[in-house]
N, CA, C and O of each residue as an XYZ file, in Angstrom:
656
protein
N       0.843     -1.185      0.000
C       0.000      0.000      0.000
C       0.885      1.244      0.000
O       2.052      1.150      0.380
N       0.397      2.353     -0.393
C       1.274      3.310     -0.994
C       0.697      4.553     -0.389
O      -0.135      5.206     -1.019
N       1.160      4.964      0.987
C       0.261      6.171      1.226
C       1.261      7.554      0.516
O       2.306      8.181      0.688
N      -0.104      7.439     -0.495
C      -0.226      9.150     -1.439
C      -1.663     10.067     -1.309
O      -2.876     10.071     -1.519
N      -0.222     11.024     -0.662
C      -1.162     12.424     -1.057
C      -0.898     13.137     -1.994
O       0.170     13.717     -2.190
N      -2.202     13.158     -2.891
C      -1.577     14.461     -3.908
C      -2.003     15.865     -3.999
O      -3.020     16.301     -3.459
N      -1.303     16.452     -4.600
C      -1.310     17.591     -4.705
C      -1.428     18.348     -5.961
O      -0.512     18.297     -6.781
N      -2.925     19.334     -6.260
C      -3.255     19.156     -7.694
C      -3.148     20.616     -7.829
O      -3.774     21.241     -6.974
N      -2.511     21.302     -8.689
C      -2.295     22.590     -9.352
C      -2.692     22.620    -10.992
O      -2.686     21.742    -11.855
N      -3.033     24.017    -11.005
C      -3.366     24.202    -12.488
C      -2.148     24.525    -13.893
O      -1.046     25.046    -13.720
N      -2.601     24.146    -14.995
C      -1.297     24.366    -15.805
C      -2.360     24.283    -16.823
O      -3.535     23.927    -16.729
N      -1.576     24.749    -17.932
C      -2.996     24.838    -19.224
C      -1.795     24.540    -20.460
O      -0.600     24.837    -20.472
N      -2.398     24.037    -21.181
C      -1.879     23.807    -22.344
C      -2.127     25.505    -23.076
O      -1.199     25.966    -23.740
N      -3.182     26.183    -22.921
C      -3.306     27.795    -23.864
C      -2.239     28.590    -23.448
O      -2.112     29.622    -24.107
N      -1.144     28.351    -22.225
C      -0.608     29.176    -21.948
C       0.833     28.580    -22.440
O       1.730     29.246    -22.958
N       0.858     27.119    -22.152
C       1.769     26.838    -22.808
C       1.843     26.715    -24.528
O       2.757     26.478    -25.318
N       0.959     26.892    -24.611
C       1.332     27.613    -26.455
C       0.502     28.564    -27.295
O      -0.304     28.268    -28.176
N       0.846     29.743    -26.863
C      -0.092     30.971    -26.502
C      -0.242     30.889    -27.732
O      -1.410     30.514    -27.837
N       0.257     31.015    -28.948
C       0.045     30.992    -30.091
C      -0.594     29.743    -30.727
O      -0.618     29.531    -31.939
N      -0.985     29.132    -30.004
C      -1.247     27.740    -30.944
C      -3.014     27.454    -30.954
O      -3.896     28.273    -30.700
N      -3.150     26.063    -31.324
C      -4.503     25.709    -30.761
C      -5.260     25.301    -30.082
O      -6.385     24.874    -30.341
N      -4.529     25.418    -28.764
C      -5.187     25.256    -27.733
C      -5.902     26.464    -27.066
O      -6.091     26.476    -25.850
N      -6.323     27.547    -27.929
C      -6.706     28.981    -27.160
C      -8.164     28.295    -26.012
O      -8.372     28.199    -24.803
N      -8.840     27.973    -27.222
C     -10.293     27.297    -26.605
C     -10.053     26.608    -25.143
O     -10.964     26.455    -24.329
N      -9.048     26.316    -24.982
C      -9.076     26.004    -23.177
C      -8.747     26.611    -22.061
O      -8.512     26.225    -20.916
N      -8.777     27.975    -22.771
C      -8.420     28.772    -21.472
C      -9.220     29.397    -20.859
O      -8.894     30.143    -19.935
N     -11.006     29.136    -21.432
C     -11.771     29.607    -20.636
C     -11.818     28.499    -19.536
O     -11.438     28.839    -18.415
N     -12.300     27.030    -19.751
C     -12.385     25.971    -19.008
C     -10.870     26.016    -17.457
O     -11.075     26.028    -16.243
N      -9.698     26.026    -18.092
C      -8.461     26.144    -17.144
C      -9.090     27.676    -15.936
O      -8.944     27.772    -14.718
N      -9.631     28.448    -16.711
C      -9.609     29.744    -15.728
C     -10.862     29.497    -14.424
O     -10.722     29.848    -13.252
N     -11.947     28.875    -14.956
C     -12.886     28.222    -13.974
C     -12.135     27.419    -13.287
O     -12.288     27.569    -12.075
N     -11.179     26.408    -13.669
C     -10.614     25.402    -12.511
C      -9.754     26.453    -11.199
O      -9.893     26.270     -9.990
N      -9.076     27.295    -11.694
C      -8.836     28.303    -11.123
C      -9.641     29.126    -10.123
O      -9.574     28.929     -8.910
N     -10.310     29.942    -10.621
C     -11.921     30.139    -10.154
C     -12.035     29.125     -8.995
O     -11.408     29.570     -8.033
N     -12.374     28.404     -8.832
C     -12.781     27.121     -8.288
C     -11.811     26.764     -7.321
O     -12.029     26.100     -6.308
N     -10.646     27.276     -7.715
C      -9.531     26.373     -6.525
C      -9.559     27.682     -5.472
O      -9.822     27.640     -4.270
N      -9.160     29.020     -6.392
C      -9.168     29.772     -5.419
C     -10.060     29.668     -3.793
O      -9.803     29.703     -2.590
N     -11.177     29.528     -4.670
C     -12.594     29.628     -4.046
C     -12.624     28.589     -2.636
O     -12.717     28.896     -1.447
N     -12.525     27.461     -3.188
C     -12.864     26.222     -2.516
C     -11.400     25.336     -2.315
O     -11.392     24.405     -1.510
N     -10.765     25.515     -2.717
C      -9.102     25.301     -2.665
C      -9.004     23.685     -3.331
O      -9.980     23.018     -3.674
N      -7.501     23.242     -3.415
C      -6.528     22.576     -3.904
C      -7.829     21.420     -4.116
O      -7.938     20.907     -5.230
N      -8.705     21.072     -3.127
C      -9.408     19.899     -3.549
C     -10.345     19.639     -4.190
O     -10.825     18.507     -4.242
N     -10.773     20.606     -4.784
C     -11.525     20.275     -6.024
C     -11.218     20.312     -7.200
O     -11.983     20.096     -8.139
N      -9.856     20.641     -7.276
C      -9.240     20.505     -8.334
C      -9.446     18.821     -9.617
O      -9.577     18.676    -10.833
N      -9.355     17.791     -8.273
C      -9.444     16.596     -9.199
C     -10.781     16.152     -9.293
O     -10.986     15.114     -9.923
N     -11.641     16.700     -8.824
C     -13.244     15.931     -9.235
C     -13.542     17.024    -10.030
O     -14.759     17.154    -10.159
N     -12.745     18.038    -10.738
C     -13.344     18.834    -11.385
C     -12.878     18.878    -12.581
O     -13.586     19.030    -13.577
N     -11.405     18.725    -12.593
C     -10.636     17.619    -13.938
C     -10.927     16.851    -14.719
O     -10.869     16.833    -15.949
N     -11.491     15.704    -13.462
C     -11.642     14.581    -13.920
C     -13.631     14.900    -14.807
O     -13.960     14.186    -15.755
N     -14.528     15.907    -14.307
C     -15.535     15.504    -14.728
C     -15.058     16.377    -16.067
O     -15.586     15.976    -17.105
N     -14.060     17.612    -16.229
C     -14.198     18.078    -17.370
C     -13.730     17.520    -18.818
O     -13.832     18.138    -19.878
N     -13.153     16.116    -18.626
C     -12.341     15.047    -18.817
C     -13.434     14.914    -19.606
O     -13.654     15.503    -20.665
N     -14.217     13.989    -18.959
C     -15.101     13.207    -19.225
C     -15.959     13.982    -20.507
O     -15.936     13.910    -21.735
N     -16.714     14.752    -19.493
C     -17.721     15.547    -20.810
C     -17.017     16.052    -21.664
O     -17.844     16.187    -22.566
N     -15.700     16.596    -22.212
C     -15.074     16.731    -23.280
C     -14.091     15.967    -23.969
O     -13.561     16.233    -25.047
N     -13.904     14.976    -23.218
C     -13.341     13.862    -24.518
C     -14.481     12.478    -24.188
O     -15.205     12.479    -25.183
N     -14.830     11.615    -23.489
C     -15.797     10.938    -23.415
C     -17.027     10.989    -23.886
O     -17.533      9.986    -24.389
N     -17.951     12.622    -23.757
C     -19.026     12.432    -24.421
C     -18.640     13.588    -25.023
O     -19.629     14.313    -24.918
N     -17.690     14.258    -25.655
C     -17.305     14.793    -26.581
C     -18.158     16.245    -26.626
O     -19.044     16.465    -27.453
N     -17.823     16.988    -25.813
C     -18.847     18.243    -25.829
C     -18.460     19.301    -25.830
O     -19.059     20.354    -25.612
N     -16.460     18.929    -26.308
C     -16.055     20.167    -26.453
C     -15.454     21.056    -25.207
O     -15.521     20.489    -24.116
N     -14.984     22.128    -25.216
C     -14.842     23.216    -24.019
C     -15.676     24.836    -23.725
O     -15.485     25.843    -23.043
N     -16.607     24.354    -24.642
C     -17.226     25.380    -24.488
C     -18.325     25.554    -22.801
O     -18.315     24.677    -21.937
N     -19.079     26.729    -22.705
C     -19.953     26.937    -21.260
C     -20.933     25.630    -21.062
O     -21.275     25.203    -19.960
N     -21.316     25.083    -22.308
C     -22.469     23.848    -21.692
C     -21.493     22.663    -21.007
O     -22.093     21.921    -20.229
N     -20.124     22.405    -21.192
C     -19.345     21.559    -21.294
C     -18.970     21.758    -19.482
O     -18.905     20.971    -18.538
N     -18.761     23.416    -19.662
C     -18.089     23.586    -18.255
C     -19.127     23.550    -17.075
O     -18.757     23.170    -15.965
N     -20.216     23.879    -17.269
C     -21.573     24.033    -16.455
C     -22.494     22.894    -16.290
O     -23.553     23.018    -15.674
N     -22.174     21.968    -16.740
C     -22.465     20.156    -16.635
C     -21.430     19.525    -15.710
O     -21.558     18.739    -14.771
N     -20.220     20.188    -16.334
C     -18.775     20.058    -15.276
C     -18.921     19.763    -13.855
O     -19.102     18.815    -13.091
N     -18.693     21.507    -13.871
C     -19.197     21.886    -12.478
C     -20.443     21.400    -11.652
O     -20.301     21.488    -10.433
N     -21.305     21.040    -11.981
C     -22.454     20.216    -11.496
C     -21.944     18.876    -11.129
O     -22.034     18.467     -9.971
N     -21.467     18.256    -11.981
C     -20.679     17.115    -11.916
C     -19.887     16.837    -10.325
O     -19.931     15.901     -9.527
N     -19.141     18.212    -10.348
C     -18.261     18.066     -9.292
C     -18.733     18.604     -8.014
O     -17.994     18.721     -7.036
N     -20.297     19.016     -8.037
C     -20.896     19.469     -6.569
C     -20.464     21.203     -6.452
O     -20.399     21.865     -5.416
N     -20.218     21.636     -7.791
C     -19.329     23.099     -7.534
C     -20.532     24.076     -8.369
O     -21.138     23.670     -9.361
N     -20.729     25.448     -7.735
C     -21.751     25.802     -8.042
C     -21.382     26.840     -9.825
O     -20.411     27.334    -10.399
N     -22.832     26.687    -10.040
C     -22.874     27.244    -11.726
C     -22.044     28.661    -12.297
O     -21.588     28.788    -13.434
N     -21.976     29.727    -11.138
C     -21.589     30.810    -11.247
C     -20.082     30.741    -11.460
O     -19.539     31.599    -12.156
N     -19.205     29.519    -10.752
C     -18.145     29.567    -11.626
C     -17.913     29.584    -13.273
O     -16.941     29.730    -14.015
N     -18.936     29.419    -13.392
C     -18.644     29.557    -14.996
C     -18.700     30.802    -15.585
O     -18.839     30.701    -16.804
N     -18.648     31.838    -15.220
C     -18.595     33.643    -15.265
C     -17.181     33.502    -15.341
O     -16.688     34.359    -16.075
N     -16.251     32.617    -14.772
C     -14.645     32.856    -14.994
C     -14.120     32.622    -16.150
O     -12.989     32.786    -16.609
N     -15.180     32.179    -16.597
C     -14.517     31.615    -18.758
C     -14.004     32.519    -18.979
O     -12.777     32.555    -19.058
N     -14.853     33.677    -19.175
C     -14.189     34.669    -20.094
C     -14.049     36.199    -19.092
O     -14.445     37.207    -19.677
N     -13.461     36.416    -17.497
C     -12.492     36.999    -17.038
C     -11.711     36.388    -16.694
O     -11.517     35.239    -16.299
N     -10.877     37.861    -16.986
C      -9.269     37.779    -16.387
C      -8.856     38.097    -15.189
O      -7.688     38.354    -14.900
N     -10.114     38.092    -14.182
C      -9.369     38.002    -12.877
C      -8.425     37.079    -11.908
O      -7.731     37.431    -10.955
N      -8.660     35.592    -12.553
C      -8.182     34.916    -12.175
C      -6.732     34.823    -12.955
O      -5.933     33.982    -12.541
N      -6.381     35.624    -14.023
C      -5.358     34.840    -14.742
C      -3.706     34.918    -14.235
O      -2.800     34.219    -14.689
N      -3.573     36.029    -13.105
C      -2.833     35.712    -12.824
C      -2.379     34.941    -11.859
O      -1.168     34.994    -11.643
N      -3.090     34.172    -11.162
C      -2.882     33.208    -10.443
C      -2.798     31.868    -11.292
O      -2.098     30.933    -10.903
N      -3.682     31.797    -12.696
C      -3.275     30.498    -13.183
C      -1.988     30.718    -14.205
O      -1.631     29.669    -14.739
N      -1.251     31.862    -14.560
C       0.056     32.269    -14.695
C       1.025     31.639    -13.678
O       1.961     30.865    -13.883
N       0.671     32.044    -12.795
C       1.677     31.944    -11.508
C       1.462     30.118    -11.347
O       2.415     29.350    -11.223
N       0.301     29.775    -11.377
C       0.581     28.243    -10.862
C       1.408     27.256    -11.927
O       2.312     26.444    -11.734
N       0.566     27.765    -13.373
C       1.349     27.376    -14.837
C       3.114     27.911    -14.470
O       3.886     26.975    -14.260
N       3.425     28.659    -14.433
C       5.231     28.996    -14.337
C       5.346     28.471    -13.197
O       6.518     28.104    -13.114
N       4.816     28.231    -12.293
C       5.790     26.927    -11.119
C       5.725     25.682    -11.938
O       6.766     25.073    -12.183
N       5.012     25.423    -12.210
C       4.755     23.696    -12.853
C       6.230     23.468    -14.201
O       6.972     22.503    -14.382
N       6.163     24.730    -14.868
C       7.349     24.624    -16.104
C       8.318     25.281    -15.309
O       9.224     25.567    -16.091
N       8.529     25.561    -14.499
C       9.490     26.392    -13.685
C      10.330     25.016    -13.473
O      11.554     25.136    -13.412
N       9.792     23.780    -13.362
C      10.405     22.632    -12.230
C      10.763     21.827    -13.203
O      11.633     21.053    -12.803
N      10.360     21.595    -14.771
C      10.897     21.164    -15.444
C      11.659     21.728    -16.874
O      12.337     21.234    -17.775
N      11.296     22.624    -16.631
C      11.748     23.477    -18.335
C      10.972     23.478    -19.132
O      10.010     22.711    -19.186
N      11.364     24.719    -20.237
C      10.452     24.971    -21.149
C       9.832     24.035    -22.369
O       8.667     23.973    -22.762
N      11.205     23.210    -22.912
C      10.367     22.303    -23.952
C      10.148     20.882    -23.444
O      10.888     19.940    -23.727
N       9.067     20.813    -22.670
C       7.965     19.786    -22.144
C       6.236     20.187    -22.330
O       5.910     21.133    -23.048
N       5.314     19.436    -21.674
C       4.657     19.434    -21.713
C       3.991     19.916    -20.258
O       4.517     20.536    -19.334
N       2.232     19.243    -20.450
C       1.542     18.956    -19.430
C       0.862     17.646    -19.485
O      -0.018     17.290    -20.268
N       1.539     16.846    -18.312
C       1.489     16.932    -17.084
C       2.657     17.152    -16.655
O       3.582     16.900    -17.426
N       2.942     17.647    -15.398
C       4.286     17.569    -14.590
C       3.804     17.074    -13.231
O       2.797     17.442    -12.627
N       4.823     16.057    -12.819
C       4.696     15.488    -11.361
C       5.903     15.963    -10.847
O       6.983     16.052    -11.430
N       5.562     16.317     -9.474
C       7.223     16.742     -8.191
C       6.653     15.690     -7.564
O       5.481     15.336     -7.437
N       8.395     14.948     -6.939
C       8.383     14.197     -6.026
C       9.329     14.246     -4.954
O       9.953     13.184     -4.954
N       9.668     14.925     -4.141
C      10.831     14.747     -3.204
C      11.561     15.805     -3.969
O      12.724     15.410     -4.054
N      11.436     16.948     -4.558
C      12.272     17.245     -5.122
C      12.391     17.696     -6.915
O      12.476     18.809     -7.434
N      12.345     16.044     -7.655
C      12.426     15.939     -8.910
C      11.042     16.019     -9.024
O      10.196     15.813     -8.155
N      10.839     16.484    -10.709
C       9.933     16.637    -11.087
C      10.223     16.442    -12.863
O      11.223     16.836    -13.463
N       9.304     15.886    -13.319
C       9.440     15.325    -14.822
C       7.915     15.720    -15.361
O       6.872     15.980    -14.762
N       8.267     15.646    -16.761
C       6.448     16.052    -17.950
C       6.100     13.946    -17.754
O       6.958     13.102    -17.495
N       5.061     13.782    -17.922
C       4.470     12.844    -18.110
C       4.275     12.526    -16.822
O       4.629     13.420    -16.052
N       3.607     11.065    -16.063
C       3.980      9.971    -17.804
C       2.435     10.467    -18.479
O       1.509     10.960    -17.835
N       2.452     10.259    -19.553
C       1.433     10.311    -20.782
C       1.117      8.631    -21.286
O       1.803      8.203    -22.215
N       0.173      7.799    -20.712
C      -0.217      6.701    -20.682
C      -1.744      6.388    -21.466
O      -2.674      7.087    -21.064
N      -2.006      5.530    -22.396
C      -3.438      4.991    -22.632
C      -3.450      3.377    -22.732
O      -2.659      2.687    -23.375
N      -3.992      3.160    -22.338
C      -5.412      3.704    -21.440
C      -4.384      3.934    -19.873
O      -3.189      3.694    -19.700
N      -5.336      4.438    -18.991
C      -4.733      4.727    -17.899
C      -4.556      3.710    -17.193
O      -5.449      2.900    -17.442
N      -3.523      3.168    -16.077
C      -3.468      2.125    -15.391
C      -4.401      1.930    -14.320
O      -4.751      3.045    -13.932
N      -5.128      0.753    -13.474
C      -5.747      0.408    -12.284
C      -4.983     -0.207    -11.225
O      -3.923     -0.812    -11.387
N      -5.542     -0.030    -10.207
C      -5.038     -1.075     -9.231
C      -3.333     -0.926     -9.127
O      -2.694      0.112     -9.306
N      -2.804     -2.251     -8.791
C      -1.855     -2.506     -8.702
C      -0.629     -1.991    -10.102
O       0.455     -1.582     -9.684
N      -0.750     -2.010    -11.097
C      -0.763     -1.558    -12.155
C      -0.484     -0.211    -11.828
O       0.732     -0.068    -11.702
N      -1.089      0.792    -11.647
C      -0.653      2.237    -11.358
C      -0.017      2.539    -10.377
O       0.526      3.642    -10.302
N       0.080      1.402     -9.161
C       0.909      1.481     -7.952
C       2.278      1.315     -8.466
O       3.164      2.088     -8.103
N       2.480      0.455     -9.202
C       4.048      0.073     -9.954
C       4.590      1.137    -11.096
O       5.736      1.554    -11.266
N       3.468      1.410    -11.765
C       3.925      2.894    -12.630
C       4.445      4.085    -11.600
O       5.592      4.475    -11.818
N       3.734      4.705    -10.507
C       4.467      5.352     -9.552
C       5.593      5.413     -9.112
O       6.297      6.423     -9.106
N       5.990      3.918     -8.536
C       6.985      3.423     -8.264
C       8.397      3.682     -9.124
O       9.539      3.929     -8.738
N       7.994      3.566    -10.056
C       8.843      3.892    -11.365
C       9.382      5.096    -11.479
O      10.560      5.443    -11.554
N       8.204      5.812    -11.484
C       7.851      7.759    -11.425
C       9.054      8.113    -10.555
O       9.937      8.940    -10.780
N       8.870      7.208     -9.393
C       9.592      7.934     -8.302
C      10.560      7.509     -8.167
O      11.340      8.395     -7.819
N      11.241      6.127     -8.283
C      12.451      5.949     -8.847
C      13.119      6.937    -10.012
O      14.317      7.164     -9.841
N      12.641      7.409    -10.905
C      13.405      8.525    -11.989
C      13.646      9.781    -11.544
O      14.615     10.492    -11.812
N      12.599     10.049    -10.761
C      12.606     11.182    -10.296
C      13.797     11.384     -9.527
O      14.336     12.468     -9.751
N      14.327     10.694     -8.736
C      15.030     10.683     -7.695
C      17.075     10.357     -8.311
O      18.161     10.720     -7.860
N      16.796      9.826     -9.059
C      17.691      9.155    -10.170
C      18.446     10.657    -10.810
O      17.984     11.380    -11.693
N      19.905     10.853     -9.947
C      20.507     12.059    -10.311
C      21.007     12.046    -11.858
O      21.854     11.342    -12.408
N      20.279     12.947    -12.295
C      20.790     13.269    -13.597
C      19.762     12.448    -14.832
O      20.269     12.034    -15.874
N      18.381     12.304    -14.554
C      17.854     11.890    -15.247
C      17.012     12.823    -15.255
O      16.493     13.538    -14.398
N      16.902     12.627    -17.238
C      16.105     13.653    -17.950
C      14.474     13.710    -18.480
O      13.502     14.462    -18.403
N      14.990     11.926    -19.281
C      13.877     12.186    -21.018
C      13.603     10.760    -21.098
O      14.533     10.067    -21.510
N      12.430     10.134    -20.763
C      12.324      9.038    -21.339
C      10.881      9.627    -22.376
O      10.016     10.425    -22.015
N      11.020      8.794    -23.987
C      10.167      9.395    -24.719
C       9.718      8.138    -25.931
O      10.587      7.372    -26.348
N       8.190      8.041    -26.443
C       8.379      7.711    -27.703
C       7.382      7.829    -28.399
O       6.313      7.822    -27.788
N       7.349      7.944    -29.546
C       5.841      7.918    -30.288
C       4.786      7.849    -30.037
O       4.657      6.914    -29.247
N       3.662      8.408    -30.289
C       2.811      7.377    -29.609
C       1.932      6.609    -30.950
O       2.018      6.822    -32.160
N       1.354      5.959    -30.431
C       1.005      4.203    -30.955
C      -0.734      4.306    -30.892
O      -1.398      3.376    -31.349
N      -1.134      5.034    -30.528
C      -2.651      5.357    -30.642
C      -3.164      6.304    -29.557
O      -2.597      6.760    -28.563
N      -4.592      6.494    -30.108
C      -4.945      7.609    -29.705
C      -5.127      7.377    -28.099
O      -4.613      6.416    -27.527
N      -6.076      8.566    -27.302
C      -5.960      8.509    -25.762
C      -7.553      7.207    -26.123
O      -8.428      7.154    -26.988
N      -7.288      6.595    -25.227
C      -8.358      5.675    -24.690
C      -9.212      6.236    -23.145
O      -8.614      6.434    -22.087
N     -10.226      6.359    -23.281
C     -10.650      6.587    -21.882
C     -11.855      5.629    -21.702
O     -12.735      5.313    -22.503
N     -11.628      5.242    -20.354
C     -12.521      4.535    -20.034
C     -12.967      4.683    -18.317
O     -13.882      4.001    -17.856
Protein backbone atom coordinates (compact mmCIF):
# COMPACT_ATOMS: atom_id res chain seq x y z
CA UNK A 1 0.00 0.00 0.00
CA UNK A 2 1.27 3.31 -0.99
CA UNK A 3 0.26 6.17 1.23
CA UNK A 4 -0.23 9.15 -1.44
CA UNK A 5 -1.16 12.42 -1.06
CA UNK A 6 -1.58 14.46 -3.91
CA UNK A 7 -1.31 17.59 -4.70
CA UNK A 8 -3.26 19.16 -7.69
CA UNK A 9 -2.29 22.59 -9.35
CA UNK A 10 -3.37 24.20 -12.49
CA UNK A 11 -1.30 24.37 -15.81
CA UNK A 12 -3.00 24.84 -19.22
CA UNK A 13 -1.88 23.81 -22.34
CA UNK A 14 -3.31 27.80 -23.86
CA UNK A 15 -0.61 29.18 -21.95
CA UNK A 16 1.77 26.84 -22.81
CA UNK A 17 1.33 27.61 -26.46
CA UNK A 18 -0.09 30.97 -26.50
CA UNK A 19 0.04 30.99 -30.09
CA UNK A 20 -1.25 27.74 -30.94
CA UNK A 21 -4.50 25.71 -30.76
CA UNK A 22 -5.19 25.26 -27.73
CA UNK A 23 -6.71 28.98 -27.16
CA UNK A 24 -10.29 27.30 -26.61
CA UNK A 25 -9.08 26.00 -23.18
CA UNK A 26 -8.42 28.77 -21.47
CA UNK A 27 -11.77 29.61 -20.64
CA UNK A 28 -12.38 25.97 -19.01
CA UNK A 29 -8.46 26.14 -17.14
CA UNK A 30 -9.61 29.74 -15.73
CA UNK A 31 -12.89 28.22 -13.97
CA UNK A 32 -10.61 25.40 -12.51
CA UNK A 33 -8.84 28.30 -11.12
CA UNK A 34 -11.92 30.14 -10.15
CA UNK A 35 -12.78 27.12 -8.29
CA UNK A 36 -9.53 26.37 -6.53
CA UNK A 37 -9.17 29.77 -5.42
CA UNK A 38 -12.59 29.63 -4.05
CA UNK A 39 -12.86 26.22 -2.52
CA UNK A 40 -9.10 25.30 -2.67
CA UNK A 41 -6.53 22.58 -3.90
CA UNK A 42 -9.41 19.90 -3.55
CA UNK A 43 -11.53 20.27 -6.02
CA UNK A 44 -9.24 20.51 -8.33
CA UNK A 45 -9.44 16.60 -9.20
CA UNK A 46 -13.24 15.93 -9.23
CA UNK A 47 -13.34 18.83 -11.39
CA UNK A 48 -10.64 17.62 -13.94
CA UNK A 49 -11.64 14.58 -13.92
CA UNK A 50 -15.53 15.50 -14.73
CA UNK A 51 -14.20 18.08 -17.37
CA UNK A 52 -12.34 15.05 -18.82
CA UNK A 53 -15.10 13.21 -19.22
CA UNK A 54 -17.72 15.55 -20.81
CA UNK A 55 -15.07 16.73 -23.28
CA UNK A 56 -13.34 13.86 -24.52
CA UNK A 57 -15.80 10.94 -23.42
CA UNK A 58 -19.03 12.43 -24.42
CA UNK A 59 -17.30 14.79 -26.58
CA UNK A 60 -18.85 18.24 -25.83
CA UNK A 61 -16.06 20.17 -26.45
CA UNK A 62 -14.84 23.22 -24.02
CA UNK A 63 -17.23 25.38 -24.49
CA UNK A 64 -19.95 26.94 -21.26
CA UNK A 65 -22.47 23.85 -21.69
CA UNK A 66 -19.34 21.56 -21.29
CA UNK A 67 -18.09 23.59 -18.25
CA UNK A 68 -21.57 24.03 -16.45
CA UNK A 69 -22.47 20.16 -16.63
CA UNK A 70 -18.77 20.06 -15.28
CA UNK A 71 -19.20 21.89 -12.48
CA UNK A 72 -22.45 20.22 -11.50
CA UNK A 73 -20.68 17.11 -11.92
CA UNK A 74 -18.26 18.07 -9.29
CA UNK A 75 -20.90 19.47 -6.57
CA UNK A 76 -19.33 23.10 -7.53
CA UNK A 77 -21.75 25.80 -8.04
CA UNK A 78 -22.87 27.24 -11.73
CA UNK A 79 -21.59 30.81 -11.25
CA UNK A 80 -18.15 29.57 -11.63
CA UNK A 81 -18.64 29.56 -15.00
CA UNK A 82 -18.60 33.64 -15.27
CA UNK A 83 -14.65 32.86 -14.99
CA UNK A 84 -14.52 31.61 -18.76
CA UNK A 85 -14.19 34.67 -20.09
CA UNK A 86 -12.49 37.00 -17.04
CA UNK A 87 -9.27 37.78 -16.39
CA UNK A 88 -9.37 38.00 -12.88
CA UNK A 89 -8.18 34.92 -12.18
CA UNK A 90 -5.36 34.84 -14.74
CA UNK A 91 -2.83 35.71 -12.82
CA UNK A 92 -2.88 33.21 -10.44
CA UNK A 93 -3.27 30.50 -13.18
CA UNK A 94 0.06 32.27 -14.69
CA UNK A 95 1.68 31.94 -11.51
CA UNK A 96 0.58 28.24 -10.86
CA UNK A 97 1.35 27.38 -14.84
CA UNK A 98 5.23 29.00 -14.34
CA UNK A 99 5.79 26.93 -11.12
CA UNK A 100 4.75 23.70 -12.85
CA UNK A 101 7.35 24.62 -16.10
CA UNK A 102 9.49 26.39 -13.68
CA UNK A 103 10.40 22.63 -12.23
CA UNK A 104 10.90 21.16 -15.44
CA UNK A 105 11.75 23.48 -18.34
CA UNK A 106 10.45 24.97 -21.15
CA UNK A 107 10.37 22.30 -23.95
CA UNK A 108 7.96 19.79 -22.14
CA UNK A 109 4.66 19.43 -21.71
CA UNK A 110 1.54 18.96 -19.43
CA UNK A 111 1.49 16.93 -17.08
CA UNK A 112 4.29 17.57 -14.59
CA UNK A 113 4.70 15.49 -11.36
CA UNK A 114 7.22 16.74 -8.19
CA UNK A 115 8.38 14.20 -6.03
CA UNK A 116 10.83 14.75 -3.20
CA UNK A 117 12.27 17.24 -5.12
CA UNK A 118 12.43 15.94 -8.91
CA UNK A 119 9.93 16.64 -11.09
CA UNK A 120 9.44 15.33 -14.82
CA UNK A 121 6.45 16.05 -17.95
CA UNK A 122 4.47 12.84 -18.11
CA UNK A 123 3.98 9.97 -17.80
CA UNK A 124 1.43 10.31 -20.78
CA UNK A 125 -0.22 6.70 -20.68
CA UNK A 126 -3.44 4.99 -22.63
CA UNK A 127 -5.41 3.70 -21.44
CA UNK A 128 -4.73 4.73 -17.90
CA UNK A 129 -3.47 2.12 -15.39
CA UNK A 130 -5.75 0.41 -12.28
CA UNK A 131 -5.04 -1.07 -9.23
CA UNK A 132 -1.85 -2.51 -8.70
CA UNK A 133 -0.76 -1.56 -12.15
CA UNK A 134 -0.65 2.24 -11.36
CA UNK A 135 0.91 1.48 -7.95
CA UNK A 136 4.05 0.07 -9.95
CA UNK A 137 3.92 2.89 -12.63
CA UNK A 138 4.47 5.35 -9.55
CA UNK A 139 6.99 3.42 -8.26
CA UNK A 140 8.84 3.89 -11.37
CA UNK A 141 7.85 7.76 -11.43
CA UNK A 142 9.59 7.93 -8.30
CA UNK A 143 12.45 5.95 -8.85
CA UNK A 144 13.41 8.52 -11.99
CA UNK A 145 12.61 11.18 -10.30
CA UNK A 146 15.03 10.68 -7.69
CA UNK A 147 17.69 9.16 -10.17
CA UNK A 148 20.51 12.06 -10.31
CA UNK A 149 20.79 13.27 -13.60
CA UNK A 150 17.85 11.89 -15.25
CA UNK A 151 16.10 13.65 -17.95
CA UNK A 152 13.88 12.19 -21.02
CA UNK A 153 12.32 9.04 -21.34
CA UNK A 154 10.17 9.39 -24.72
CA UNK A 155 8.38 7.71 -27.70
CA UNK A 156 5.84 7.92 -30.29
CA UNK A 157 2.81 7.38 -29.61
CA UNK A 158 1.01 4.20 -30.96
CA UNK A 159 -2.65 5.36 -30.64
CA UNK A 160 -4.95 7.61 -29.71
CA UNK A 161 -5.96 8.51 -25.76
CA UNK A 162 -8.36 5.68 -24.69
CA UNK A 163 -10.65 6.59 -21.88
CA UNK A 164 -12.52 4.53 -20.03
Amino acid sequence: MRDLKPRWHVMSLALLNEAGEYQQLLGPVRVCVAAQERYGDEVLLPLYTAMGTRAHVQAMGSGSDMVEAALADAGLPSELAAAMTSTDHDAALRASHDDGMSRVGSDVGTPVISLDGGSIFGPVITPAPKGEAAGQLWDAVALLTSTPGFFELKRSRTQPPIFD
